[in-house]
MILUM-899341 format. One record per residue (C-alpha): residue in three letters; x, y, z. Coordinates in steps of 0.001 Angstrom, whole numbers, m for minus. Example, Ala and Ser with C-alpha at 12.3 -4.5 7.8 and 13.67 -1.06 7.14 Angstrom:
! residues 2
[site 'Ala'; [12300; m4500; 7800]],
[site 'Ser'; [13670; m1060; 7140]],
This chain:
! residues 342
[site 'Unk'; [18950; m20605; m20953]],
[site 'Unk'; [14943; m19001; m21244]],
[site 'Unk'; [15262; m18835; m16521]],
[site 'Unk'; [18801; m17698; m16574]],
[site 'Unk'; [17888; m14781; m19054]],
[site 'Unk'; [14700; m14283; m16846]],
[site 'Unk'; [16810; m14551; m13558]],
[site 'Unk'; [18840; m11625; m14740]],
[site 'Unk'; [16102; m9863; m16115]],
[site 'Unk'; [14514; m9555; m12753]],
[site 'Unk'; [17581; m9112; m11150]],
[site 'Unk'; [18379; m6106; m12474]],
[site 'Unk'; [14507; m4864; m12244]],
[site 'Unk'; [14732; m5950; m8349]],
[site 'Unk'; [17799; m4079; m7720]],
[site 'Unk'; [16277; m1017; m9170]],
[site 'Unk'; [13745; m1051; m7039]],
[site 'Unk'; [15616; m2235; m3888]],
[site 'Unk'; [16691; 1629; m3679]],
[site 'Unk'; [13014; 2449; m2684]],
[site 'Unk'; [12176; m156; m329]],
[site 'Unk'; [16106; m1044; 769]],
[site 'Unk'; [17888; 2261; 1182]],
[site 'Unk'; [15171; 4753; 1847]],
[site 'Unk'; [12692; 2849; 3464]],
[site 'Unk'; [9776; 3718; 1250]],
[site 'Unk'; [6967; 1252; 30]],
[site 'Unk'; [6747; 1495; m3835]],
[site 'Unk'; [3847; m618; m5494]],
[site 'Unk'; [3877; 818; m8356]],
[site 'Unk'; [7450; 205; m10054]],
[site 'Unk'; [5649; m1954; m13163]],
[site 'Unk'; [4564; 1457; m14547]],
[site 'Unk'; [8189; 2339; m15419]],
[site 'Unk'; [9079; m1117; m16715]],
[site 'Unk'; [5701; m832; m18788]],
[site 'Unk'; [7309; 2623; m19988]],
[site 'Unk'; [10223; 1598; m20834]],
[site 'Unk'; [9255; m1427; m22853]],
[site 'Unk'; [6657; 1094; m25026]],
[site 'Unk'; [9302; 3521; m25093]],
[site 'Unk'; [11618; 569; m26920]],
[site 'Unk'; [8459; m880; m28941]],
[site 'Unk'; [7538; 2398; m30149]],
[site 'Unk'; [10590; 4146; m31381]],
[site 'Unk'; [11576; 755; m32860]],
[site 'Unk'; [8504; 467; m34770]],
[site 'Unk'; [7801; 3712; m35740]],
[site 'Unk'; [11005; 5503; m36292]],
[site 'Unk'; [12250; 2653; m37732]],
[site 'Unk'; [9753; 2746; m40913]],
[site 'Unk'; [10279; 6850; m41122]],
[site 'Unk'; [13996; 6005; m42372]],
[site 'Unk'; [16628; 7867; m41885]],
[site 'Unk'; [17705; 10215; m40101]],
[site 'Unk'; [15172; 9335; m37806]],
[site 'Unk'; [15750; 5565; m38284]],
[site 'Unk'; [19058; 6512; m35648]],
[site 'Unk'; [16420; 6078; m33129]],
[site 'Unk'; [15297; 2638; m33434]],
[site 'Unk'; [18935; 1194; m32862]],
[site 'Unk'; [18745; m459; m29217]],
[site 'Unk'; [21980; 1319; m28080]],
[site 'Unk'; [20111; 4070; m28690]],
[site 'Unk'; [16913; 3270; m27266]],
[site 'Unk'; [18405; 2002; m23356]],
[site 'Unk'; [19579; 5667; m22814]],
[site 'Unk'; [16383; 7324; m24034]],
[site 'Unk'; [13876; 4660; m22287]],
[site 'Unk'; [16638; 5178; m19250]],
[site 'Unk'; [16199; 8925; m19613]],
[site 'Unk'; [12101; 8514; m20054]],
[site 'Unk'; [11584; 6642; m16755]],
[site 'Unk'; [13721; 9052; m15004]],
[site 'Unk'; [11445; 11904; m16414]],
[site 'Unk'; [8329; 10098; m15028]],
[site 'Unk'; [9702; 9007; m11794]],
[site 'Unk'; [10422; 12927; m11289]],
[site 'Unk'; [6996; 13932; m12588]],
[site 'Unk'; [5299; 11206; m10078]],
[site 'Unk'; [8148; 11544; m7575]],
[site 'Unk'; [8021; 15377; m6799]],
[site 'Unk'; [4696; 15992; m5958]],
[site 'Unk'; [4192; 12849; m4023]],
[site 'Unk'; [7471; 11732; m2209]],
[site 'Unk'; [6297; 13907; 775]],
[site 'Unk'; [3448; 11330; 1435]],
[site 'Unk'; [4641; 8658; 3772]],
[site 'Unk'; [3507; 4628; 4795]],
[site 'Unk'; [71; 3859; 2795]],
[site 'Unk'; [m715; 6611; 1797]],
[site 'Unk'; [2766; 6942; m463]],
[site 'Unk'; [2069; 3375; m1768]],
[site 'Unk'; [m1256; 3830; m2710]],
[site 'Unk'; [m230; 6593; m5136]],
[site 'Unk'; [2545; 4366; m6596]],
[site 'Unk'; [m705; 1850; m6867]],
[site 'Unk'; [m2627; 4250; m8954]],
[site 'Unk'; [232; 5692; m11019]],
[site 'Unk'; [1050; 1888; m12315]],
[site 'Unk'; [m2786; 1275; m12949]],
[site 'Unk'; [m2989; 4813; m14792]],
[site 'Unk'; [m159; 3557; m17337]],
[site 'Unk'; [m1459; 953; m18366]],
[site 'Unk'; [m5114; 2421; m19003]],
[site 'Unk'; [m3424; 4556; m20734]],
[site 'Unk'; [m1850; 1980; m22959]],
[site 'Unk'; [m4998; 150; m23137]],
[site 'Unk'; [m7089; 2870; m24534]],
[site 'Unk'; [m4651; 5052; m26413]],
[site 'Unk'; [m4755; 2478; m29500]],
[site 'Unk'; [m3623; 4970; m31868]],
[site 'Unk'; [m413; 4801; m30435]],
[site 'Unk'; [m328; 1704; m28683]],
[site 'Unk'; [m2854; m396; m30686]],
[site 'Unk'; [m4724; m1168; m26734]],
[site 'Unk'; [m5336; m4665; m25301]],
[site 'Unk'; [m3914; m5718; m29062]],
[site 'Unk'; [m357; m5136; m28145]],
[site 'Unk'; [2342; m3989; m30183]],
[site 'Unk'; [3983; m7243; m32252]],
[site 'Unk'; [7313; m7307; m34666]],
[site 'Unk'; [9874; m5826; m31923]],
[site 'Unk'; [12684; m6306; m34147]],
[site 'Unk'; [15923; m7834; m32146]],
[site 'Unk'; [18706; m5729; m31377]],
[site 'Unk'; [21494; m5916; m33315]],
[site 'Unk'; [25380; m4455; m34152]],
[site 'Unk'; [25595; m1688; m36979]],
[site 'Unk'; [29086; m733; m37891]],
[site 'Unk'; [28368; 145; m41049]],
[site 'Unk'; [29363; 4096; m40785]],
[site 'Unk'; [32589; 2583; m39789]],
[site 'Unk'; [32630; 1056; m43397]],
[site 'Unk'; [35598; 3528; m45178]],
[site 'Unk'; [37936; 1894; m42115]],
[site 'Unk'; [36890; m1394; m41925]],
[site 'Unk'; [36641; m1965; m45725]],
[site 'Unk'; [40350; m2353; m45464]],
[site 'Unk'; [40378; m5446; m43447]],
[site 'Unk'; [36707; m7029; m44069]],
[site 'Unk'; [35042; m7126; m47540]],
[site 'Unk'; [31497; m5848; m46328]],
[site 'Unk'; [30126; m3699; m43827]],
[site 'Unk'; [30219; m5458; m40210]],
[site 'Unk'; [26431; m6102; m39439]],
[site 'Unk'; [24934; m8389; m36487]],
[site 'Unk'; [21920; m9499; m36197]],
[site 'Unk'; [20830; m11004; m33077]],
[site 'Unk'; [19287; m14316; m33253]],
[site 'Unk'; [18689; m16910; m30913]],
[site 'Unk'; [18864; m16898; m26725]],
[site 'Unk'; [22519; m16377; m26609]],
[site 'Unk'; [23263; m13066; m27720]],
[site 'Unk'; [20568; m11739; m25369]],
[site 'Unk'; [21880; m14059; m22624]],
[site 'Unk'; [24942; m12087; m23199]],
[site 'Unk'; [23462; m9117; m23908]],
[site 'Unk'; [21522; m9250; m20133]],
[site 'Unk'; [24549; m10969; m18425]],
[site 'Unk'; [26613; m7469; m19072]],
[site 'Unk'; [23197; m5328; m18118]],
[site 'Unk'; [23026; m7231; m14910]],
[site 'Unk'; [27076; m6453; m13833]],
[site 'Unk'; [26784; m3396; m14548]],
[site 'Unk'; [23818; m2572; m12248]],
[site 'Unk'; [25407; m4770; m9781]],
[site 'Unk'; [28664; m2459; m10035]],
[site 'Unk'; [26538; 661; m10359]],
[site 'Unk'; [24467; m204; m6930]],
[site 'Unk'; [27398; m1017; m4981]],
[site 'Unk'; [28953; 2396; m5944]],
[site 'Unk'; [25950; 3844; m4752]],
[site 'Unk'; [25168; 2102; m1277]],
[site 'Unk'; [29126; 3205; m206]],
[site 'Unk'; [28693; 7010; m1914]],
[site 'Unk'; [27376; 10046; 49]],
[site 'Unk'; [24414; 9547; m2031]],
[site 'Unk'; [23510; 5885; m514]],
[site 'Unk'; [24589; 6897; 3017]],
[site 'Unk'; [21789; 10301; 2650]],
[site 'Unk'; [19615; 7416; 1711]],
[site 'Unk'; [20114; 5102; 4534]],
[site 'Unk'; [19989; 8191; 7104]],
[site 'Unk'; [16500; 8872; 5490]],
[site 'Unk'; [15495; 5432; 5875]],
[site 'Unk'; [16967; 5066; 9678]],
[site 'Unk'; [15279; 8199; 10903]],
[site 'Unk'; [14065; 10646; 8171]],
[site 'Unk'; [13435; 13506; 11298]],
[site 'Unk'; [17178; 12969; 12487]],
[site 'Unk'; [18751; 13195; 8723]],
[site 'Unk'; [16695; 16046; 8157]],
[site 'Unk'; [18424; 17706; 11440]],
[site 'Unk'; [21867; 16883; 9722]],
[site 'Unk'; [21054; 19248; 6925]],
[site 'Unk'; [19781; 16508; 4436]],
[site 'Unk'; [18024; 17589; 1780]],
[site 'Unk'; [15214; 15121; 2176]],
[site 'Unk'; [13199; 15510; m1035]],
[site 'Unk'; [16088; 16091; m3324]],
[site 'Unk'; [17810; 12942; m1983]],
[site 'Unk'; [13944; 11060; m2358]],
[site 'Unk'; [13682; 12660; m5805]],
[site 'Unk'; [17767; 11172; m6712]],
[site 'Unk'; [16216; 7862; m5390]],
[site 'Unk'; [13409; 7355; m7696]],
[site 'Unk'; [14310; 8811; m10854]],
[site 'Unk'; [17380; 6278; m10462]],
[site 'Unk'; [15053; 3704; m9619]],
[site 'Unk'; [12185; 3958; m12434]],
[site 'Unk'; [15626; 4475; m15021]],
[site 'Unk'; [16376; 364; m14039]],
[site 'Unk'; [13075; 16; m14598]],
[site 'Unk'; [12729; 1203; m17879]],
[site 'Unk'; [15922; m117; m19203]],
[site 'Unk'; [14517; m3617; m17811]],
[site 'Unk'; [11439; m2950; m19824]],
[site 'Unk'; [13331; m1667; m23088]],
[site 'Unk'; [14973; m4970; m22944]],
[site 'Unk'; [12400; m7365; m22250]],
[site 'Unk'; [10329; m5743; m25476]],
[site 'Unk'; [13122; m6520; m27880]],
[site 'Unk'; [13785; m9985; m26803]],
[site 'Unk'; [10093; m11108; m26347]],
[site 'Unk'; [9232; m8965; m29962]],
[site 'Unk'; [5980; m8039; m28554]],
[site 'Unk'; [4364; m6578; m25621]],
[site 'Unk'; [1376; m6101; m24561]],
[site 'Unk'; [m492; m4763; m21077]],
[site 'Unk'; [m1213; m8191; m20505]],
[site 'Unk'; [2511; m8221; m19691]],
[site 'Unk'; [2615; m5382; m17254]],
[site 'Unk'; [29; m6058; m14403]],
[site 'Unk'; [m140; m5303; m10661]],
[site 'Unk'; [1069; m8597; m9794]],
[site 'Unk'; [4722; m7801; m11516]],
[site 'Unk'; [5027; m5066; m8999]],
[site 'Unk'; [4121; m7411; m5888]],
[site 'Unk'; [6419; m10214; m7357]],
[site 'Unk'; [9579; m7541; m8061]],
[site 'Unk'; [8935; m6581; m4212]],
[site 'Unk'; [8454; m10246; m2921]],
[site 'Unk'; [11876; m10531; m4307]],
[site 'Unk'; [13147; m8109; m2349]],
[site 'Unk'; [12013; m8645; 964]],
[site 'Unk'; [12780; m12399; 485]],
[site 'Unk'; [16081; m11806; m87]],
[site 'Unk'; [16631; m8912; 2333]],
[site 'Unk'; [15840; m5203; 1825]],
[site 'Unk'; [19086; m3243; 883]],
[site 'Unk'; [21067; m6005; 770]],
[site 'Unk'; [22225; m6496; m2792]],
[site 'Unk'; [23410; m9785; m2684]],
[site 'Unk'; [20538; m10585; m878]],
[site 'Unk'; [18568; m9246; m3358]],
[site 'Unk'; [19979; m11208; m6095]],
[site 'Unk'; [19563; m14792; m4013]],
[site 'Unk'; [15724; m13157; m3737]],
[site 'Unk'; [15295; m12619; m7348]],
[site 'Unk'; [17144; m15697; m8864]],
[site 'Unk'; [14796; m17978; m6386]],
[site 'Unk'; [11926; m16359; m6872]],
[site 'Unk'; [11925; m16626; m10886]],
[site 'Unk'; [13521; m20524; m10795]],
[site 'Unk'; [10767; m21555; m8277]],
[site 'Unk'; [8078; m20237; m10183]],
[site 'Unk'; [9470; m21412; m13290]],
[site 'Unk'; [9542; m24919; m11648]],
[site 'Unk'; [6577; m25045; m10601]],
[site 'Unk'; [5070; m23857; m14151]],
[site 'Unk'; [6719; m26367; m16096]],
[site 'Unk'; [5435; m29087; m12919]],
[site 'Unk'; [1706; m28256; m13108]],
[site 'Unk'; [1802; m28094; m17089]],
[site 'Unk'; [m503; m31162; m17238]],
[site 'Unk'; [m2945; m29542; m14895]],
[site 'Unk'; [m4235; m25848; m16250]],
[site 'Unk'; [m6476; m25046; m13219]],
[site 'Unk'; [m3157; m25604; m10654]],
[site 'Unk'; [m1079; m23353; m12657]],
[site 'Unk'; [m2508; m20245; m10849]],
[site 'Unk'; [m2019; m22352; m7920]],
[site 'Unk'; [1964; m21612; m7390]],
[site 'Unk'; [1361; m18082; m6094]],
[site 'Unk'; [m618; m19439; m3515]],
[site 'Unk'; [2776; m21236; m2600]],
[site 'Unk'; [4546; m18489; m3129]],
[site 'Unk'; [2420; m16768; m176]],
[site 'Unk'; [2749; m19643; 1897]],
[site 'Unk'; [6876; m19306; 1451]],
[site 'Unk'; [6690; m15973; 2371]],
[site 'Unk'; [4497; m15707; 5240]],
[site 'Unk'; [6981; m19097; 6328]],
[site 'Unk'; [10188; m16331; 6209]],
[site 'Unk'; [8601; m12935; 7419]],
[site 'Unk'; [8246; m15853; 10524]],
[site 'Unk'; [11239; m17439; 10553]],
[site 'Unk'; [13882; m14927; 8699]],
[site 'Unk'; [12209; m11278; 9011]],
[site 'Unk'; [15373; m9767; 7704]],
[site 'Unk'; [15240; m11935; 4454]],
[site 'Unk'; [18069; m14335; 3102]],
[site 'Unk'; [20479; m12213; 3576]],
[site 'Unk'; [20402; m9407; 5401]],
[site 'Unk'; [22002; m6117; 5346]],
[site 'Unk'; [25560; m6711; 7670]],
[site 'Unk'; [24280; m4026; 10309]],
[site 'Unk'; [20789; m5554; 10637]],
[site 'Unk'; [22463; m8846; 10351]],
[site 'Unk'; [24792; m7772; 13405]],
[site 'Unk'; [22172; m6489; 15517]],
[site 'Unk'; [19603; m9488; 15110]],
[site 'Unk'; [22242; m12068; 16070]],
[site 'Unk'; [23957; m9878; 19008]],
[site 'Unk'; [23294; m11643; 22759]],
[site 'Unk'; [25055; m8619; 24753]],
[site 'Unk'; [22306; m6664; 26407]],
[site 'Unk'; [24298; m3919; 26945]],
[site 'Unk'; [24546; m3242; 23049]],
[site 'Unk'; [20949; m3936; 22688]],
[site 'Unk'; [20360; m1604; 25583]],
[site 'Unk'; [22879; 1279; 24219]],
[site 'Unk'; [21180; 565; 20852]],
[site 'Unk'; [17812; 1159; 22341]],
[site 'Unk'; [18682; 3963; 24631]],
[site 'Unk'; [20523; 6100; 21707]],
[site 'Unk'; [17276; 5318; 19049]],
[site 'Unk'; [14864; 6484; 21720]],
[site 'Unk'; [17115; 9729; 22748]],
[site 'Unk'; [17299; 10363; 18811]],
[site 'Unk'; [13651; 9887; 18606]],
[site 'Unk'; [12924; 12216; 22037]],
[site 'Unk'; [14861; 15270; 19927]],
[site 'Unk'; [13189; 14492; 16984]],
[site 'Unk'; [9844; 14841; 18451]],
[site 'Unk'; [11086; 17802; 20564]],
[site 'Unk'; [11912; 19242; 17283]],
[site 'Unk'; [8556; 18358; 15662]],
[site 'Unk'; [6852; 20213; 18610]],
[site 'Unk'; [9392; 23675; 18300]],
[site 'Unk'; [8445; 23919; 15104]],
């Protein structure tokens, strides 16, 4: 139950980010910052607003909290997205680095707010609160309907129905105008630009949407764990979210999923394996670079690809290939033509 709750977890943080990497074609390292956010964002206004009482006790109901921690990661991936998004290659990356190292210093030495390296414990659990629904429902049940949620189940549930819905929501989005923009960025960002693409306002869409998954994966993974921590929030969460996506195949969603779901059982596996022996424990990431370096070899389009990619790795007919080429390099000719005019 713990990996399957995990597996979903990460699925839904991996398809998040899959719309940097998998539809516009930019490296972000620094997608742990939003999932740290979000998490805080849930510890916080559970903690806090939930001792003021009410009104402002409204805020520390979970169905509350996914839309605001949605709405704060949005906020940030604007603020971090705007000014930066016209960056490209490293030097883009390197300023996702940096913005996911700068939130957690933050939460390390704000400990006013955060209580630092100390972390913030007694994340209540979500739970169900019909109680203002009490002058209808007194007619059929004798007390208010309240549910507490205790045990794995409810948040396997609880995760299961997060995970379908981003599942549903990214599909809608790879076959809207939206997700095509994105893909034309990603092909040739010169050549979508030429097509009267609004390049930054389409980069912008892309990573507000992305850091929202993010925080609403870190909202949740604060009220089922019931305390966080920066311990929890590292650089290596950002590498392992992206190892899942290349492994399984960048903009592919099912792909993505496969990526995620092996990813999390392997290393689960291999925990619970080299539980005897401490010192190997840290040992299963070095496995986990040997597995990748093994299928940027052997499968350089991950598990499973996107179907276009798919279709033109496996073609044999030249004269595709050679069509292919000749069109990408004529696209590439006006491009730089254009460059140059202006």
């Amino acid at each position: 139950m713990y990996i399957c709750i995990l597996s979903m977890l990460y699925i839904v943080l991996a398809l998040g980010l899959n719309i940097i990497p998998g539809f516009t074609g930019l490296l972000d390292l620094g997608f742990v910052g939003f999932y740290a956010i979000g998490a805080y964002t849930a510890g916080l206004l559970t903690l806090k607003c939930g001792a003021m009482g009410p009104p402002w006790d409204i805020l520390s109901n979970y169905w509350v909290i996914i839309p605001l921690a949605a709405l704060n990661g949005a906020l940030w991936g604007i603020l971090l997205g705007a000014p930066t998004l016209r960056l490209t290659g490293d030097y883009f990356a390197i300023v996702t680095f940096g913005f996911s190292e700068l939130v957690v210093l933050v939460i390390v030495n704000e400990m006013w707010l955060t209580r630092g390296p100390m972390g913030l414990p007694g994340i209540s659990s979500p739970g169900i609160d019909l109680t203002f629904l009490y002058p209808i429902t007194r007619f059929f049940f004798e007390n208010p309907i309240v549910y507490s949620f205790k045990g794995k189940v409810p948040f396997f549930y609880l995760i299961l129905f997060m995970m379908i819905a981003t599942i549903f929501i990214m599909n809608r989005l790879e076959d809207s105008r939206l997700g095509r923009a994105w893909f034309a960025i990603r092909d040739d960002e010169i050549a979508a630009e030429c097509s009267g693409i609004n390049i930054m306002r389409y980069k912008v869409i892309a990573f507000a949407i992305s850091a929202s998954f993010g925080a609403i994966g870190g909202s949740f993974f604060a009220r089922w764990f019931g305390f966080i921590s920066p311990v929890s929030f590292k650089f290596w969460e950002s590498i392992l979210i992206l190892c899942m996506v290349v492994l399984g195949g960048m903009g592919s969603i099912p792909g993505v999923i496969l990526g995620a779901t092996v990813l999390v059982s392997l290393s689960e596996l291999l925990r619970q394996v080299l539980e005897p022996w401490p010192d190997l424990v840290q040992a299963r990431y070095a496995l986990f670079g040997i597995i990748l370096i093994l299928m940027m070899r052997f499968l350089p389009a991950g598990l499973i690809p996107l179907s276009r990619v798919k279709r033109v790795m496996s073609t044999k007919d030249e004269s595709i290939l050679q069509t292919m080429n000749e069109s990408f390099f004529s696209v590439s000719t006006d491009s730089k033509k254009l460059s140059k005019d202006r």
